[in-house]
C-alpha positions in Angstrom: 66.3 -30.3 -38.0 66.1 -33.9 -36.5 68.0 -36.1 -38.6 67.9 -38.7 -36.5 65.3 -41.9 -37.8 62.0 -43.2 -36.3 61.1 -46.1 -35.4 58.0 -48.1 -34.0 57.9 -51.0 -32.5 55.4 -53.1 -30.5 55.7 -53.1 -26.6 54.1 -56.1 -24.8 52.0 -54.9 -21.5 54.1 -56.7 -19.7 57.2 -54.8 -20.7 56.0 -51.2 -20.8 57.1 -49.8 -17.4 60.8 -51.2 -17.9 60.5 -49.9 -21.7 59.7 -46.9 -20.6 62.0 -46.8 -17.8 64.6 -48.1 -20.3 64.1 -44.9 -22.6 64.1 -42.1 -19.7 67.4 -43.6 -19.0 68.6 -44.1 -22.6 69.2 -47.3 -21.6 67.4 -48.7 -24.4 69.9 -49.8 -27.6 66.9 -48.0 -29.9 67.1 -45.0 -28.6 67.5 -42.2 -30.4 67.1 -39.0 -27.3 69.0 -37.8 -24.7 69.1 -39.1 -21.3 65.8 -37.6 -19.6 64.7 -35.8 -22.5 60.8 -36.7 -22.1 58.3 -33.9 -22.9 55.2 -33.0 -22.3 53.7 -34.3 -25.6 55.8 -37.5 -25.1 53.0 -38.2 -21.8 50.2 -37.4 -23.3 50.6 -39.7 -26.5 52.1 -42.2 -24.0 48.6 -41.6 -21.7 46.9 -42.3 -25.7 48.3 -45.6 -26.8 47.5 -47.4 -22.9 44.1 -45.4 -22.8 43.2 -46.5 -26.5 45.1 -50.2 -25.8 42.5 -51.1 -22.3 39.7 -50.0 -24.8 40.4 -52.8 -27.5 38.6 -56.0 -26.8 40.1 -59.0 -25.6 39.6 -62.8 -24.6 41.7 -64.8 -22.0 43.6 -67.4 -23.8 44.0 -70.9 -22.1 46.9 -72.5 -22.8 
């Protein structure tokens, strides 16, 4: 039984390699896994969110 909690959070583009670095290493404050504890499911939701993210439409902003 995991009684550890959940969380969500939003992950700027820019950020997701170090995020995700950050959670293999259990570097990350947030994180509630072991150290390298990445599973097979883990990738393919992972491989989800970026595949469903490129999809959304967007418009260059001009500051």
């Amino acid at each position: 039984m995991n009684t550890k909690d959940n969380y969500d959070r939003i992950i700027e583009k820019e950020h997701i390699g170090h995020t995700t670095l950050a959670l293999l290493t259990n570097q990350d404050t947030l994180s509630a896994r072991e150290v390298g504890i990445f599973t097979l499911d883990d990738l393919i939701s992972i491989h989800r969110h970026v595949y469903f993210s490129l999809s959304l439409p967007w418009k260059k902003m001009i500051f």
